[in-house]
BASE-314280 format. One record per residue (C-alpha): residue number from 1; residue in one letter; x, y, z. Coordinates in nm, 3 decimals, always signed. Example, Ala and Ser with C-alpha at 12.3 -4.5 7.8 and 13.67 -1.06 7.14 Angstrom:
BEGIN
{atom 1, "a", {+1.230, -0.450, +0.780}}
{atom 2, "s", {+1.367, -0.106, +0.714}}
This chain:
BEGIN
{atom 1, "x", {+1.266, +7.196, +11.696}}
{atom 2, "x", {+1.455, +7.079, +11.380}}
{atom 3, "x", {+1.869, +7.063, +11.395}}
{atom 4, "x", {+1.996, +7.320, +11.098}}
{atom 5, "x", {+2.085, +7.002, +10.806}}
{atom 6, "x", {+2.449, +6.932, +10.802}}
{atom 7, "x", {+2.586, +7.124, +10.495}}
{atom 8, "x", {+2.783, +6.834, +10.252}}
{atom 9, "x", {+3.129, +6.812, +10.207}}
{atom 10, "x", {+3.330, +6.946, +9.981}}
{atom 11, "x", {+3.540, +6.669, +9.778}}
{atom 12, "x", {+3.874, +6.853, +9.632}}
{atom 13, "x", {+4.104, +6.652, +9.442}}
{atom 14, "x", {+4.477, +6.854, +9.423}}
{atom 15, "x", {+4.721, +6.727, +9.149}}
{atom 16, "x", {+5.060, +6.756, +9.193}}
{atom 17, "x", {+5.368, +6.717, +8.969}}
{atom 18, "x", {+5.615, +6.560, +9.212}}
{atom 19, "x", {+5.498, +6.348, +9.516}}
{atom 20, "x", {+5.483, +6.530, +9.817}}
{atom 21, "x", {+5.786, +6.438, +10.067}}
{atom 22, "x", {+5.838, +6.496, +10.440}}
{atom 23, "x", {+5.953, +6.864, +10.350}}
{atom 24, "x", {+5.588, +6.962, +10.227}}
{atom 25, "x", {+5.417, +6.693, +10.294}}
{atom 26, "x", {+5.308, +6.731, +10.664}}
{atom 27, "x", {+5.064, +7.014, +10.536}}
{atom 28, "x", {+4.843, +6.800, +10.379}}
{atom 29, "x", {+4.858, +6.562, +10.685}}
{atom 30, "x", {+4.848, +6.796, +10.940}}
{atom 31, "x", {+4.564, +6.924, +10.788}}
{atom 32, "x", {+4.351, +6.626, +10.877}}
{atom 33, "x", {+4.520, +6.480, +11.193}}
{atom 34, "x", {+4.398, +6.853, +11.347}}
{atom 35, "x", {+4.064, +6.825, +11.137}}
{atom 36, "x", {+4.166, +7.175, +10.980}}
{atom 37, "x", {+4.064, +7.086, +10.661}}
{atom 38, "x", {+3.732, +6.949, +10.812}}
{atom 39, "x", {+3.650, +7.287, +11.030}}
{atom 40, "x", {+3.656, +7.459, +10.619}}
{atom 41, "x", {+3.400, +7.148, +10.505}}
{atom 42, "x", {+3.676, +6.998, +10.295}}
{atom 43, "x", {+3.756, +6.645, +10.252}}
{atom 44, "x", {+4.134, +6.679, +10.050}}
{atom 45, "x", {+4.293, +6.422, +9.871}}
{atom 46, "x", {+4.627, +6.445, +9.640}}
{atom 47, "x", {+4.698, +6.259, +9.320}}
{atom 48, "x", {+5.018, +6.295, +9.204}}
{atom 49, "x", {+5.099, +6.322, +8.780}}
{atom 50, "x", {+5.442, +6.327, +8.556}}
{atom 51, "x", {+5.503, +6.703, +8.610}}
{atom 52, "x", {+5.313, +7.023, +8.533}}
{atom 53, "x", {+5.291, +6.901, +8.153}}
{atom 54, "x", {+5.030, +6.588, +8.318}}
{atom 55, "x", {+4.881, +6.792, +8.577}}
{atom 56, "x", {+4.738, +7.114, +8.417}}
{atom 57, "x", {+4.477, +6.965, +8.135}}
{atom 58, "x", {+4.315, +6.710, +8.425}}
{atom 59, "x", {+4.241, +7.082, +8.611}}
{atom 60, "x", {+4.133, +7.226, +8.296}}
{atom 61, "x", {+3.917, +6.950, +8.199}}
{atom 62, "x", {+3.734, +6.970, +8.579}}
{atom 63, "x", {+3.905, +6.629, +8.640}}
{atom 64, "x", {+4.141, +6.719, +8.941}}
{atom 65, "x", {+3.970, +7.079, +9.140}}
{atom 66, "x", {+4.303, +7.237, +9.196}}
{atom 67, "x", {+4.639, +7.178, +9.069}}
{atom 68, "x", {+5.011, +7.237, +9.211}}
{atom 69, "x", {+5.214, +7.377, +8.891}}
{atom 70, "x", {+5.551, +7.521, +8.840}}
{atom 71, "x", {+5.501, +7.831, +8.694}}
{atom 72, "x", {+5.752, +7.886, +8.398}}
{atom 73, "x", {+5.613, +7.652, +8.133}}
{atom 74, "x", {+5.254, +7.779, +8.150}}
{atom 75, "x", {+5.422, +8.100, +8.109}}
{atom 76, "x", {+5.590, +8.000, +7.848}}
{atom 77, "x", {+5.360, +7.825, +7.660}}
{atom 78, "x", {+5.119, +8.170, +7.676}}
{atom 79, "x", {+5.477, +8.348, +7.495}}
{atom 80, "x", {+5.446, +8.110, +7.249}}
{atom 81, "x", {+5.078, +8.166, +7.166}}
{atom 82, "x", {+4.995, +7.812, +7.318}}
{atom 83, "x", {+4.806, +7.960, +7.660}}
{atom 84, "x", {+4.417, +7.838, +7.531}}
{atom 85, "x", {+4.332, +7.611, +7.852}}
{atom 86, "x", {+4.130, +7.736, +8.080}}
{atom 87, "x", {+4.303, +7.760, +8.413}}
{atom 88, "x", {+4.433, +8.046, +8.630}}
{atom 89, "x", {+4.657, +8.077, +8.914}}
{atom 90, "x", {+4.462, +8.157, +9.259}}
{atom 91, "x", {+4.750, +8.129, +9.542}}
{atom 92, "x", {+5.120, +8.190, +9.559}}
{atom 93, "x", {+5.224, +7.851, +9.735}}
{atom 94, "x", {+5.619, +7.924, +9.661}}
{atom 95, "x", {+5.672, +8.277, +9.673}}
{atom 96, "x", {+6.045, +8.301, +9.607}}
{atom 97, "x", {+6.211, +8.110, +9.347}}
{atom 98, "x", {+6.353, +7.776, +9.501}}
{atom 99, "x", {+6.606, +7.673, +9.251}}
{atom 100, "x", {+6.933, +7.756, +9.334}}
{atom 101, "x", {+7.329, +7.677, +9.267}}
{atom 102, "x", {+7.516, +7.444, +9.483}}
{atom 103, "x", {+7.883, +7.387, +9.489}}
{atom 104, "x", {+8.114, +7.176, +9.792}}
{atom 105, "x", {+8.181, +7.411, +10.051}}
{atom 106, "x", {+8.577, +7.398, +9.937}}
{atom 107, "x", {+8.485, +7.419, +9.567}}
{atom 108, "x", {+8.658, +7.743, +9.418}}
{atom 109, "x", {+8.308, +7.821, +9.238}}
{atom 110, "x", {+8.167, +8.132, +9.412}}
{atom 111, "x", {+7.970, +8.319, +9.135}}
{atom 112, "x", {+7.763, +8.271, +8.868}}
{atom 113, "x", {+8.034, +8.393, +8.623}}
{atom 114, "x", {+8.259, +8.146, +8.787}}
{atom 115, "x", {+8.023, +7.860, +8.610}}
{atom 116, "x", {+8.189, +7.883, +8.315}}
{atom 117, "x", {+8.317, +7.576, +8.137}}
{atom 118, "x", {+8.179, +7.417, +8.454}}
{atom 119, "x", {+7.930, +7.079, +8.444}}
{atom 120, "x", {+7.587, +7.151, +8.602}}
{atom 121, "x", {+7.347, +6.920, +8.738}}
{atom 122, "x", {+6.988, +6.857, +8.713}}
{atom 123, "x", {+6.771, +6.604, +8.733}}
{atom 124, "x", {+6.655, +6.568, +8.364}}
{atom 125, "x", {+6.673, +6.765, +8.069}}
{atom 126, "x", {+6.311, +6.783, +8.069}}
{atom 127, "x", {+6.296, +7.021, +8.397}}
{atom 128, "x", {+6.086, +7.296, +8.297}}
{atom 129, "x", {+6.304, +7.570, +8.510}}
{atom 130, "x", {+6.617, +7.495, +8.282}}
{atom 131, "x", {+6.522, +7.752, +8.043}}
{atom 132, "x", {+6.538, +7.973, +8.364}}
{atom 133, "x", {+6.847, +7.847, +8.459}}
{atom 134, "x", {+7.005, +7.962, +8.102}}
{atom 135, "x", {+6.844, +8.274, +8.137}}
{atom 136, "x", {+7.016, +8.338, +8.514}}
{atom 137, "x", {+7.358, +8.265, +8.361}}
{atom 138, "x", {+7.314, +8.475, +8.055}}
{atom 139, "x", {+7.253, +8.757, +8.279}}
{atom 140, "x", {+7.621, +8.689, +8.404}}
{atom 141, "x", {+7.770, +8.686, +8.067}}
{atom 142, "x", {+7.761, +8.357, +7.956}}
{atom 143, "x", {+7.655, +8.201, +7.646}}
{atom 144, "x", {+7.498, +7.858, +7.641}}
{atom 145, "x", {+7.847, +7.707, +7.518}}
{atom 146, "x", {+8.006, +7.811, +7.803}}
{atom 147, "x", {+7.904, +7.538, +8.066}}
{atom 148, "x", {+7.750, +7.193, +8.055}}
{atom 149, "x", {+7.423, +7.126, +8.167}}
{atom 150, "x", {+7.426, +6.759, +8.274}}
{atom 151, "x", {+7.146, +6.482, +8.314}}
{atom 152, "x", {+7.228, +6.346, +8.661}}
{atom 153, "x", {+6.871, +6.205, +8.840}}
{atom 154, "x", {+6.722, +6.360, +9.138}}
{atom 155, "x", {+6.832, +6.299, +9.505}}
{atom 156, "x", {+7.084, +6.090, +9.560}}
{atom 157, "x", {+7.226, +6.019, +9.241}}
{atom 158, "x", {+7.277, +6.392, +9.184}}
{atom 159, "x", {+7.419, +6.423, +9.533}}
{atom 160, "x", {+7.663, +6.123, +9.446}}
{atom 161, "x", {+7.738, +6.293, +9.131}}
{atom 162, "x", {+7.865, +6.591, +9.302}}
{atom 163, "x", {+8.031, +6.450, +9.587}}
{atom 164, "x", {+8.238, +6.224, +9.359}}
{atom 165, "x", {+8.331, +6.498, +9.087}}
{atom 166, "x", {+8.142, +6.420, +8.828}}
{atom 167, "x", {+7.978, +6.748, +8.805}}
{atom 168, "x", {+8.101, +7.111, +8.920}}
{atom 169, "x", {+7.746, +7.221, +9.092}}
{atom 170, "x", {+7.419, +7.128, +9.121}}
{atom 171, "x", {+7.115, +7.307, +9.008}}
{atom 172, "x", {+6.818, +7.188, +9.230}}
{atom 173, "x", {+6.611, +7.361, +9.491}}
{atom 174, "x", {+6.678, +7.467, +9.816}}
{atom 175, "x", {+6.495, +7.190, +10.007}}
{atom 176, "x", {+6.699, +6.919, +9.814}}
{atom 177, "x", {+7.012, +7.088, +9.916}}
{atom 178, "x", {+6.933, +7.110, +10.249}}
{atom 179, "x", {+6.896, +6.714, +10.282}}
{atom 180, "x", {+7.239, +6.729, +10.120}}
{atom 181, "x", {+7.375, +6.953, +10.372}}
{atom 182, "x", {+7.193, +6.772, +10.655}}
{atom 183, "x", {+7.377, +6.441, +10.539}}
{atom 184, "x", {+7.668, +6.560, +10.605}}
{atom 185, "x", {+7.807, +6.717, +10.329}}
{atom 186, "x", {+7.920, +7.076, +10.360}}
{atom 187, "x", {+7.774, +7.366, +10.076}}
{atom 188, "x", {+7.826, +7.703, +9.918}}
{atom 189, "x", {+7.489, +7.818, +9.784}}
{atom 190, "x", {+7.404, +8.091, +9.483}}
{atom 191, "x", {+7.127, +8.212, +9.455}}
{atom 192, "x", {+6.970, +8.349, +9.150}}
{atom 193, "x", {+6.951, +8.790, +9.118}}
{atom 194, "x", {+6.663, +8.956, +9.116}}
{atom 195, "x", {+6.393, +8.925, +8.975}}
{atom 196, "x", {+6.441, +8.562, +8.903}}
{atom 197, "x", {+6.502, +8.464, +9.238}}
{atom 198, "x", {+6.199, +8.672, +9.404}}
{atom 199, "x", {+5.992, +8.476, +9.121}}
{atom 200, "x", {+5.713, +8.260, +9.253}}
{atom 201, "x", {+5.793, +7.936, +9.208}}
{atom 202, "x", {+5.480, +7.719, +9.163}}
{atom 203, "x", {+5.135, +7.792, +9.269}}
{atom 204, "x", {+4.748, +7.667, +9.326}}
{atom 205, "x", {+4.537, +7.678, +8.959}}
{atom 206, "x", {+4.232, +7.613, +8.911}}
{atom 207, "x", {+3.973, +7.602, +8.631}}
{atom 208, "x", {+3.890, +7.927, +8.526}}
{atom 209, "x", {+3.456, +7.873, +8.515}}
{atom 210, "x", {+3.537, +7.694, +8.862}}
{atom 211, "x", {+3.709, +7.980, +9.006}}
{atom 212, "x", {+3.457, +8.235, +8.932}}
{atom 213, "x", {+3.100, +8.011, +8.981}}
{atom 214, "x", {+3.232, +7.895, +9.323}}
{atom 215, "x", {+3.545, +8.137, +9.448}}
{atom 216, "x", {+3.419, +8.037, +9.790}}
{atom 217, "x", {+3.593, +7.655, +9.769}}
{atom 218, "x", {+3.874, +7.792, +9.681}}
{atom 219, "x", {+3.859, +8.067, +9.951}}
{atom 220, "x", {+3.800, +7.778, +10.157}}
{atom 221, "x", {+4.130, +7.589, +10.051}}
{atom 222, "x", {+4.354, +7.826, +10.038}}
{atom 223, "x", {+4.249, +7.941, +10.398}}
{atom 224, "x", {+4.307, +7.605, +10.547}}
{atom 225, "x", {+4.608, +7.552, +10.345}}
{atom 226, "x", {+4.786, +7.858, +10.518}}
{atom 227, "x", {+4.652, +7.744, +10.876}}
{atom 228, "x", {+4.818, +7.356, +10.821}}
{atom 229, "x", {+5.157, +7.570, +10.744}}
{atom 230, "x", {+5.121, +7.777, +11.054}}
{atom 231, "x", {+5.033, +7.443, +11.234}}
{atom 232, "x", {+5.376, +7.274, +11.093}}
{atom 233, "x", {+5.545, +7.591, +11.167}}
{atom 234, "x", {+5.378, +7.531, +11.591}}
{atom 235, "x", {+5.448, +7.224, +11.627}}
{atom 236, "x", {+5.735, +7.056, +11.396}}
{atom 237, "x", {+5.760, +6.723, +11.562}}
{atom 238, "x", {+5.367, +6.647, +11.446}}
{atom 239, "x", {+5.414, +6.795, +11.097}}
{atom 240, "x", {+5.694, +6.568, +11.013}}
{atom 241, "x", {+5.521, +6.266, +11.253}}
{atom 242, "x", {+5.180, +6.290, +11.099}}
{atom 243, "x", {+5.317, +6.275, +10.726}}
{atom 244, "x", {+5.520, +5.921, +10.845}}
{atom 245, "x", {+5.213, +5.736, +10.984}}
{atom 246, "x", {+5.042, +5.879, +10.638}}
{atom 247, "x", {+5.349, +5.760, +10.430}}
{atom 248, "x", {+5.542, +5.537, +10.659}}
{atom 249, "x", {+5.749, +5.445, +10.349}}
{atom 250, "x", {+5.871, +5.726, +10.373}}
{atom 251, "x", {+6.023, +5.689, +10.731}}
{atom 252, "x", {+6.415, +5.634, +10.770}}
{atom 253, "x", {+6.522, +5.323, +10.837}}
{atom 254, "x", {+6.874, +5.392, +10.881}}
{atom 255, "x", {+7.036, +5.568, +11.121}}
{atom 256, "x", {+6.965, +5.706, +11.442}}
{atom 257, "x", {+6.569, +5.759, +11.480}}
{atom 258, "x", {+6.606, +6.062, +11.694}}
{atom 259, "x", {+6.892, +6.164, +11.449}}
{atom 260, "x", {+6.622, +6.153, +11.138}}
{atom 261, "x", {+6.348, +6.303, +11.368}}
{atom 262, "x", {+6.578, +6.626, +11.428}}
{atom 263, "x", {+6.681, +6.651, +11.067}}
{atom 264, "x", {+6.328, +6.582, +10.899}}
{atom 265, "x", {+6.230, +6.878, +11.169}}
{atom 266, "x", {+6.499, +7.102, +11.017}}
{atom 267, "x", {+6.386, +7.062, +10.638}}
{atom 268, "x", {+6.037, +7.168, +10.716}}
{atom 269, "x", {+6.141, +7.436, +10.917}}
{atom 270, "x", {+6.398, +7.566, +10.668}}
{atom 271, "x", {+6.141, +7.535, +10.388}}
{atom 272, "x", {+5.846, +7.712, +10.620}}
{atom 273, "x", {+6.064, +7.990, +10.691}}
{atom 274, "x", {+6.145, +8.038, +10.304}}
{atom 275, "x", {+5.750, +8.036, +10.178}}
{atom 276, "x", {+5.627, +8.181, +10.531}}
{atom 277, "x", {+5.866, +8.464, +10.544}}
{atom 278, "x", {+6.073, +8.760, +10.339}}
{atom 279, "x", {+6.471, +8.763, +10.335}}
{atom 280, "x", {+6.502, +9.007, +10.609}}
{atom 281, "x", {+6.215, +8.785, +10.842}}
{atom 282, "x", {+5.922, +8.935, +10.781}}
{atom 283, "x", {+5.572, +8.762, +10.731}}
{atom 284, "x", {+5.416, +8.738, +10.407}}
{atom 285, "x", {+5.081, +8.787, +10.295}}
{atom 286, "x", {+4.972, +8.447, +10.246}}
{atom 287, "x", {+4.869, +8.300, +9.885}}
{atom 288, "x", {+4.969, +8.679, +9.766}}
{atom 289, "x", {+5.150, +8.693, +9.416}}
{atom 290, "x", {+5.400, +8.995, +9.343}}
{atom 291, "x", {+5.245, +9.095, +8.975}}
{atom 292, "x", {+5.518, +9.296, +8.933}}
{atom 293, "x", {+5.760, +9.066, +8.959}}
{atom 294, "x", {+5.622, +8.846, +8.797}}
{atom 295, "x", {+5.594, +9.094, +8.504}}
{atom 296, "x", {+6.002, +9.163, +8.530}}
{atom 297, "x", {+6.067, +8.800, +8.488}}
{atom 298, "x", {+5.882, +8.750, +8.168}}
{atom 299, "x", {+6.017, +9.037, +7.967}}
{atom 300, "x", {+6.385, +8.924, +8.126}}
{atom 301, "x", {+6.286, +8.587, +8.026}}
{atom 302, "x", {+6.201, +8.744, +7.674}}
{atom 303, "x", {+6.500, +9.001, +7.636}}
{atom 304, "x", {+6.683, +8.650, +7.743}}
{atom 305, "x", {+6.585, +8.434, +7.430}}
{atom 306, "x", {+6.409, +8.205, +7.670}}
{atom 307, "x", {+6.075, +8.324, +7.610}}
{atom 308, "x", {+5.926, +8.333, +7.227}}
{atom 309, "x", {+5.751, +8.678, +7.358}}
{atom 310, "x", {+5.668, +8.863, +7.683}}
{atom 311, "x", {+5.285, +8.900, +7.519}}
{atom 312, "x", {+5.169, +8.700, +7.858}}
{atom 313, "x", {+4.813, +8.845, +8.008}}
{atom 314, "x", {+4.976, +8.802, +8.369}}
{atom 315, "x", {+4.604, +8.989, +8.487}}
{atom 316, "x", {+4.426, +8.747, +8.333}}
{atom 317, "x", {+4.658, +8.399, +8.443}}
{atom 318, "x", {+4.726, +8.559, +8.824}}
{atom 319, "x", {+4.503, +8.678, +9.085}}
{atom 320, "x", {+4.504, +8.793, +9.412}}
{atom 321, "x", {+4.118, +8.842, +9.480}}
{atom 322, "x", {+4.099, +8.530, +9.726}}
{atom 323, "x", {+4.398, +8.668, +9.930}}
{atom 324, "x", {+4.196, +8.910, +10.205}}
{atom 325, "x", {+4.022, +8.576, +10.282}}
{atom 326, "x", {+4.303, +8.323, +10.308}}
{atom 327, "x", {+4.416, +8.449, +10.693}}
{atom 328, "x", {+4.077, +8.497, +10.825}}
{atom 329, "x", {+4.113, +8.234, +11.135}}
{atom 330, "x", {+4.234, +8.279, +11.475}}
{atom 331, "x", {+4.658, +8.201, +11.415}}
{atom 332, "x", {+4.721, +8.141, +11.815}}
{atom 333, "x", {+4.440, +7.870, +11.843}}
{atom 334, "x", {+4.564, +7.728, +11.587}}
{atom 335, "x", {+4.886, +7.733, +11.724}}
{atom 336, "x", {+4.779, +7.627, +12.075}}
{atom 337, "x", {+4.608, +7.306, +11.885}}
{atom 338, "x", {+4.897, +7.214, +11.714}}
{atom 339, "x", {+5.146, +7.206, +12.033}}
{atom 340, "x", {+4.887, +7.025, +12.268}}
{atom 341, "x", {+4.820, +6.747, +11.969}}
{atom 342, "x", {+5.107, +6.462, +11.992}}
């Protein structure tokens, strides 16, 4: 009697646009500490690029299998007329928008309109979610002369910037103010209206002839993907551990270790709970993308001036056929396997 041939494994390349930190991070790590990605016959590797402008054509040329864009400059580029490469968006990994307003906690700034002839931070002025940005202060009445959008780095150059005056608010997302907070600096956060801030905020692609000659792979990603976050979400202390020994550059040196340990555990929580769950606490479907929404923001975006058209096929860049398939596992053994592994 012959043993059934082991079936090969499945080499998938993702490309991302920033590298991954110890806020997402862990969910690539914790995928293979807990052989997660192995039980779906993947072996996953990450390469990161300069932004979603670097990462998309390597996915539509079949160079990288799946690729981790924002989602606002491949929608605009289809506005313009420019959306010719192949590639199409399979699962919602940010499902709410995660760029965001933050002022000092004593700062007299409360409301959007209260940003006027006020300096705003970002990192570059490159960042493909400023035209976004504009668009969310429009809606509030004003007019791209009435503030300052300011160049100010990322991390802790912007942070320095605001603590020190040099700007009136920063315009990141929500996992970059939460280190902010963490380190000891009190916040006031805005948060963008509907629909812009129910917008998904970057997602899984892949190439279009991929997707649909092999939807299984993908199937087989996304699944795994969503059973590493409920993993993280188990069992914190591994999540955050597991992406040190991967990156132990990463690691704090200063400071107290237990300290860093609780506050590295509280940024992946925080940013679990934002992608895992609604506003009132609810689950989400994983991977799932709201089409209407998505719709809304694209003829705001258009109405806005930010967008050269809202003629964007959102059917035909967006799809949800792979969702049914990305929670088919058992959620409590993975759970149980994430809180007995150390």
């Amino acid at each position: 009697m012959h043993a059934a041939p082991a079936l090969a494994v499945d080499s998938v390349t993702v490309a991302l646009a920033i590298p991954p930190t110890v806020t997402d991070g862990g969910i690539w790590t914790i995928g293979n500490e807990l052989g997660i990605w192995k039980k779906e016959n993947l072996e996953v590797k990450t390469l990161t690029f300069e932004g979603a402008g670097a990462l998309v054509p390597q996915v539509a040329a079949g160079h990288a299998t799946i690729g981790l864009p924002v989602v606002d400059p491949i929608l605009a580029a289809y506005a313009a007329g420019r959306g010719d490469l192949p590639v199409r968006y399979f699962y919602n990994a940010t499902p709410t928008y995660t760029m965001e307003f933050a002022v000092p906690s004593n700062s007299p700034i409360r409301t959007l309109a209260d940003l006027k002839n006020r300096k705003i931070g970002v990192g570059a002025l490159t960042w493909g979610t400023i035209p976004s940005t504009r668009a969310v202060l429009k809606e509030a009445s004003l007019a791209k002369g009435d503030y300052a959008i300011v160049p100010v780095g990322v991390l802790g150059s912007g942070f320095h910037a605001l603590n020190t005056g040099q700007i009136d608010a920063l315009n990141y997302n929500s996992s970059w103010h939460d280190m902010l907070e963490l380190s000891g600096t009190p916040l006031r956060r805005i948060e963008y209206p509907a629909p812009f801030g129910q917008m998904a905020g970057n997602g899984f692609i892949a190439n279009t002839q991929a997707l649909q000659s092999n939807p299984d792979l993908f199937a087989r990603f996304g699944r795994a993907y969503t059973e590493a976050q409920v993993a993280c979400s188990a069992n914190l202390q591994l999540c955050v551990e597991s992406f040190w020994r991967q990156h132990p550059e990463a690691r704090p040196t200063n400071g107290d270790a237990a300290g860093n340990l609780k506050n590295a555990e509280e940024l992946v929580r925080r940013r679990l709970a934002r992608v895992t769950l609604t506003a009132d606490g609810k689950p989400r479907t994983p991977g799932e993308f709201d089409l209407a929404i998505i719709r809304q923001y694209v003829s705001r975006m258009a109405n806005d001036g930010e967008f050269a058209s809202a003629n964007v096929p959102i059917d035909t860049l967006f799809t949800n056929q792979l969702v049914p398939q990305f929670n088919r596992f058992d959620a409590d053994a993975i759970r149980n396997a994430a809180r007995a592994a150390h």
